[in-house]
N, C-alpha and C positions, 0 to 999 in steps of 0.2 A: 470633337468628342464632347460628349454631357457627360458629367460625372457629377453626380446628387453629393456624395461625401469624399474627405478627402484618400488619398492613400492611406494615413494616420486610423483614417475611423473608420475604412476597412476590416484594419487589423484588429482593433478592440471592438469589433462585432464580434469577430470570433469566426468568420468563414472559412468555409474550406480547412486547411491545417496549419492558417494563422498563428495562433496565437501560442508563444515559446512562456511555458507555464512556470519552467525550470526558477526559483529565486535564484541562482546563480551566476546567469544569463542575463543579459544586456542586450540593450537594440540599438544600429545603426543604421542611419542612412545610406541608401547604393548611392549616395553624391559623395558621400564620404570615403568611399571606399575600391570606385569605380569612375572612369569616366565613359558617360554617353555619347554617340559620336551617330550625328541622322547621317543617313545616307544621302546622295547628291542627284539631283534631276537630270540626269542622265538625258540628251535628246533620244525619243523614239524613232525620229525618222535614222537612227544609224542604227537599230538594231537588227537585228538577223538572226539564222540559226547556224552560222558554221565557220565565221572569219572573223578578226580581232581578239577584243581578249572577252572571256567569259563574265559574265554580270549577275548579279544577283539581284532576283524580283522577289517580291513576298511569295509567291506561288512553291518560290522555291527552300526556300526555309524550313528545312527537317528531312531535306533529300539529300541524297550523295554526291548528284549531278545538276547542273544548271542547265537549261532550255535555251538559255538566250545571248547572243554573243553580241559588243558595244564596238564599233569599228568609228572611233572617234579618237579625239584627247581624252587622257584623263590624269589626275591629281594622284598623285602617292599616298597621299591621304585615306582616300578610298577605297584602298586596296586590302582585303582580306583573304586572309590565310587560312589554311587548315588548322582549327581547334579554337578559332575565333570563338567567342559567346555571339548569337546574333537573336533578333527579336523581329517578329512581324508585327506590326503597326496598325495594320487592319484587319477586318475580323475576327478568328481567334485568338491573336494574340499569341503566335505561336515562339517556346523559345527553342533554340536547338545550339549544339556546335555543329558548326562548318565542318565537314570530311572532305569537301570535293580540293580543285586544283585553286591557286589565287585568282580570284574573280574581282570585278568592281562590284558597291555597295550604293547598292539604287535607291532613290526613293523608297518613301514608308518602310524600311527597314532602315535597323539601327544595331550597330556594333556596343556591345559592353565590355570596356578593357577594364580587368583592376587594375587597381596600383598600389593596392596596400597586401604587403608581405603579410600579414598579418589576418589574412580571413582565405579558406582554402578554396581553388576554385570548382574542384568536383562541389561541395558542399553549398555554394554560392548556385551550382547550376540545377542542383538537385530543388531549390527549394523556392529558385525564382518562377518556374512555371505552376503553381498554387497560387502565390499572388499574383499573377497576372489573368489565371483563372477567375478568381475572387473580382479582380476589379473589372472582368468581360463583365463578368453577372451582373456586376453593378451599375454598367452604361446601358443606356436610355439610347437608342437607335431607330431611326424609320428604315435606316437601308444600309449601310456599311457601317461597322464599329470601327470609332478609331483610337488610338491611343499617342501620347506624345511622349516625348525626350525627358521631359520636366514632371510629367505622373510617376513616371518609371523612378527618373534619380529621387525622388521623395518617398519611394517606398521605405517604410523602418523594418529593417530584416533582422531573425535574429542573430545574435552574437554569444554561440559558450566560449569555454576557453579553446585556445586553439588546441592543443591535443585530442581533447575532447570532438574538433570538429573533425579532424583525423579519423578517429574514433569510429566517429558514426559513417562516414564513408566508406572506410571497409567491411562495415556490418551492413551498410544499402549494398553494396556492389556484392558481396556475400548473397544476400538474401534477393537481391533482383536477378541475379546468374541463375537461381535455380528457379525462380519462377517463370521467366524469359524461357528458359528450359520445357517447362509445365506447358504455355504456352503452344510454343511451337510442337509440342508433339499433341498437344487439343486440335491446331490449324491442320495436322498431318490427317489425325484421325477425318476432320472433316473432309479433307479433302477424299481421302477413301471412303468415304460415304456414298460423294458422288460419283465418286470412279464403281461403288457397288451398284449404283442405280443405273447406269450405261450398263451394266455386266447383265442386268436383272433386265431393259430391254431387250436386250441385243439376244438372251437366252428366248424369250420370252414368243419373239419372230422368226425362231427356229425350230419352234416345237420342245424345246428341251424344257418347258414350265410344265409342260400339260402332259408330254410321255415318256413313260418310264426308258431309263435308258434301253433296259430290253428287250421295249416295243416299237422302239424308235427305228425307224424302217425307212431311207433315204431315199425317193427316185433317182437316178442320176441322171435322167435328162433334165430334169428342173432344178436339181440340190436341193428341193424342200421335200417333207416327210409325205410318206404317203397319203393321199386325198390332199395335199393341199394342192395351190395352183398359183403361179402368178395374174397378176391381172394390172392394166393401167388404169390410176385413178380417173380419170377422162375415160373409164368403160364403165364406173360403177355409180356416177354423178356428175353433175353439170358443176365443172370450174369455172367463176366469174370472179372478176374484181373491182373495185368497188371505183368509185367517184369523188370528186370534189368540185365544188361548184366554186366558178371564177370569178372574180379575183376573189383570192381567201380573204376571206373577214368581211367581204362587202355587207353592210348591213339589209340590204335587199337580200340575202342568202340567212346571214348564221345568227347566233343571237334568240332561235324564237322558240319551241315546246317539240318538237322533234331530237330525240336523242342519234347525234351524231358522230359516230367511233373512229378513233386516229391509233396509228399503232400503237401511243403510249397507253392506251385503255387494254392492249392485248400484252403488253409488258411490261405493266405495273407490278403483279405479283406473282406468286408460283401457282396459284389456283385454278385448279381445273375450268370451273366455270366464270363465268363474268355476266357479273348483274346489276352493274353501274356504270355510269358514264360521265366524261366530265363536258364535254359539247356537245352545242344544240346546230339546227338547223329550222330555219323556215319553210313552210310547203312551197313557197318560192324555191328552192334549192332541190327539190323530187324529184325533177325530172332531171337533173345533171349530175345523181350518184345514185348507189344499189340500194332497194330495201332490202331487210332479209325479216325472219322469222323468229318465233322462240324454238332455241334446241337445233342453232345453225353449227356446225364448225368451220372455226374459221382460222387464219393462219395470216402474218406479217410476211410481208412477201418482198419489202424493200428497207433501205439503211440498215443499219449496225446490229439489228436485234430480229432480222427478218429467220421466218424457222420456225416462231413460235405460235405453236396452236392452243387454240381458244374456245370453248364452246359456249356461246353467247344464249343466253336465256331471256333475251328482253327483246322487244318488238325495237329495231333500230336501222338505219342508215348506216352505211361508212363509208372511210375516203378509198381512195388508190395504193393507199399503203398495205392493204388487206383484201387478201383472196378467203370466197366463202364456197362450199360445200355443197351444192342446192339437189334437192333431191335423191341423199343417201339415205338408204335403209337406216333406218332409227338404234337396229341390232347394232350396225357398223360405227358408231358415230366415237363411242370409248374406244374402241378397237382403232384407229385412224388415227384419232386424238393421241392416242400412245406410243402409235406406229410416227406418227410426225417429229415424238418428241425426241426419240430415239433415233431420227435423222438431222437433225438442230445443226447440229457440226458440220455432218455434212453437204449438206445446202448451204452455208454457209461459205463454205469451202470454193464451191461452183464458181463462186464470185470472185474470187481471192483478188486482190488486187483493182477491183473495182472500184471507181472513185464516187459512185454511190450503187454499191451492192443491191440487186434485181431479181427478182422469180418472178419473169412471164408466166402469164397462164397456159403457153405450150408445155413450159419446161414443169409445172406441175400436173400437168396431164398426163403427159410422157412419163413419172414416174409409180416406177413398180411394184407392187405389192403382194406380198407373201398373205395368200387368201386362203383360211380353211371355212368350214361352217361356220353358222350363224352358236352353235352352240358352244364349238368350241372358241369360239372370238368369245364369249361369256363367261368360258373359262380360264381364257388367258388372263382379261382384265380383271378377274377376280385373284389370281395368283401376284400379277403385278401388284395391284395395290395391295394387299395383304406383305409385299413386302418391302413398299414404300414406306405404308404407317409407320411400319420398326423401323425402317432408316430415319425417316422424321422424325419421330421419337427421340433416336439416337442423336439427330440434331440439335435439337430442342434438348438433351441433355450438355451438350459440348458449348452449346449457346450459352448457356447457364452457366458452367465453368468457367467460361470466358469471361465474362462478365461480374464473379465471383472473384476471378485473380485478381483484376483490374479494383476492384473493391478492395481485397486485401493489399496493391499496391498503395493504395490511397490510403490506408491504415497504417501501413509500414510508414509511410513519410510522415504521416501524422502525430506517432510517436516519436520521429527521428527527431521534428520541431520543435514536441513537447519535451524535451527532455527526456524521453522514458525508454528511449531503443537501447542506449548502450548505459555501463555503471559511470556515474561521475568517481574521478579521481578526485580526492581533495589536497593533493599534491600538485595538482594544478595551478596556472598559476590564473589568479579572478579575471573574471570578465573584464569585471572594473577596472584593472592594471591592465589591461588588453586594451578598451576603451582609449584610455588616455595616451596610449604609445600612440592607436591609432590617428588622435587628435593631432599629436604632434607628429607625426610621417607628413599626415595631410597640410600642415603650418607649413614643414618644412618645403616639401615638394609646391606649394605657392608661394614660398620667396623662394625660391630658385625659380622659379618661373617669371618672375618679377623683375629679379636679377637680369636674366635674358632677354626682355623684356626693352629694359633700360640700356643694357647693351647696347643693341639694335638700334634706338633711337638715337645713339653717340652720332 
């Protein structure tokens, strides 16, 4: 880890919701009050996912469940409980309590036990993940952030009186319940958002956008309304799929002023079109993948995110993970684009189970489509998006709430620090006489340790 200043001169920077402004209040050491306990290096070659005992990775720190099970020996030592305080090490720095079952405590994670009666632990867990915020920001990293046992016990936390820290616990857990609350019904909303947008295709490729319910006039040999038709897409355009020239990355191939597209360029973002790229190719590499056109559509046809259509707007190559459109009517291209998106799931589907999920160009041939005119395909895509905007909107409103709570969380805690969320009693009894028991807990609890200590050695 690099850390430019110490724990100390974090604090009196004043980051984040450091700094406990209260005169009242006092600071302690988490050495003081707490002991750090690193987790143990665990061999890899015993772990697994489903025999011995459960283990904890940093990966898993702020989850319910752990991923990864240790079929070795282990120390009693290591062993963590439900409602442990634990810390990840690297990267975020993330702190959580343990919910899941007793697990071992692996590397770069680290247990925090108090032991002083004397400072409460809801309030102790509420205010450690700030500083440990404050001090990510503060490390200096090329590639993994790390933090140690010894930055952590030097943090100076603050100290009201204990009633006081009472106090303010029930007033975060008061005022986080109902936000948590606020929350979850923002997440619900969004999520009916997009449950409206399937509803708004799925109307949209039955005629119900464009005719009136009392015009609406069924075939029943086809089940689409009248004048429309089904059609296979392999009748209305040449399906082809693209190329990658071998071995990847040779530099005889990639590397040179040829813009060349990989599924992440077609599922990068929500946006209709795509008018950037992140790899190239050399004219060396032309004849061992597809060119296409501007104002192609195009569609991911393999791995985890295949389904999604794309209408490419730039003169470009791509690989095999992408099937293109060649030769559809220009009228049709939104109409398709829409029609694809509204089958995402489904295609998906197809594969279930596939240890890398595939759309041959037969199997996009082969499928069906609900074909009216060329005018009214202009009017569908005109009603669709017309009631996309509003749901985007609608998103982009929830997005903002969200990120508004999260704001006001950070405020709530900031206060809670400064002294200013709940009233001081001044029946309390001082920090300062708080401080000093503390002193003496910790004397105490290191001669008895000492004691045992010497025992031992009789």
């Amino acid at each position: 880890m690099s850390l430019g200043i110490t724990p100390s001169e974090i604090v009196e920077s004043g980051n984040q919701v450091l700094l406990c402004k209260h005169e009242s209040w006092k600071r302690v050491k988490i050495l003081d009050i707490a002991n750090v306990l690193n987790g143990f290096a665990f061999k890899s070659n015993k772990f697994n996912s489903s025999t011995g005992k459960p283990i904890i990775r940093i990966r898993d720190v702020g989850k319910k469940e752990n991923e990864t099970y240790y079929d070795g020996d282990w120390e009693k030592t290591y062993l963590i409980k439900k409602g442990d305080i634990l810390v990840g090490m690297d990267g975020d720095f993330r702190c959580a309590i343990w919910q899941g079952k007793n697990a071992l405590l692996n590397q770069r994670v680290c247990k925090i036990e108090l032991i002083s009666k004397f400072y409460n632990k809801s309030f102790f867990v509420y205010l450690l993940q700030p500083y440990l915020d404050a001090i990510n920001k503060e490390t200096s990293s090329v590639t993994v952030k790390h933090l140690s046992s010894f930055t952590i016990s030097e943090i100076p936390i603050p100290l009201p009186p204990l009633p006081e820290q009472h106090r303010i616990v029930a007033k975060l857990e008061e005022l986080f319940s109902e936000l948590d609350s606020a929350i979850e019904a923002l997440r619900k909303a969004k999520d009916q958002v997009k449950t409206y947008k399937q509803a708004v295709l799925k109307a949209a490729f039955s005629g119900k956008l464009t005719i009136k319910n009392e015009e609406l006039k069924i075939n029943k040999e086809t089940g689409l309304p009248e004048g429309w038709k089904w059609v296979k897409v392999g009748d209305i355009c040449n399906v082809v799929r693209g190329g990658s020239p071998r071995p990847a990355g040779n530099p005889k191939y990639y590397d040179g002023k040829i813009p060349f597209l990989k599924v992440a360029d077609i599922t990068k973002d929500n946006e209709i079109y795509l008018k950037s790229f992140q790899y190239t190719i050399k004219e060396a590499g032309l004849y061992k993948t597809r060119q296409i056109k501007p104002n192609t559509l195009l569609l991911s046809n393999s791995g985890a995110t295949l389904g999604v259509p794309k209408i490419c707007m730039i003169d470009a190559t791509m690989n095999d993970g992408i099937a293109a459109f060649l030769d559809l009517d220009t009228r049709s291209i939104l109409y398709l684009y829409y029609f694809w998106l509204s089958k995402t799931l489904e295609l998906r589907n197809i594969n279930m189970g596939a240890a890398q999920p595939n759309l041959n160009t037969s199997i996009i041939k082969n499928v069906e489509i609900p074909y009216c005119s060329f005018k009214e395909q202009k009017q569908i895509v005109s009603e669709i998006e017309t009631r996309f905007s509003e749901a985007e909107n609608l998103e982009k409103t929830i997005d903002l709430s969200l990120k508004q709570a999260e704001s006001l969380r950070q405020s709530i805690l900031k206060k809670a620090f400064e002294g200013r969320l709940v009233p001081q009693n001044p029946d309390d009894e001082p920090a300062s006489l708080l401080l000093d028991k503390i002193k003496q807990e910790k004397l105490r609890i290191k001669n008895s340790q000492l004691t045992i200590r010497k025992g031992r050695m009789k």
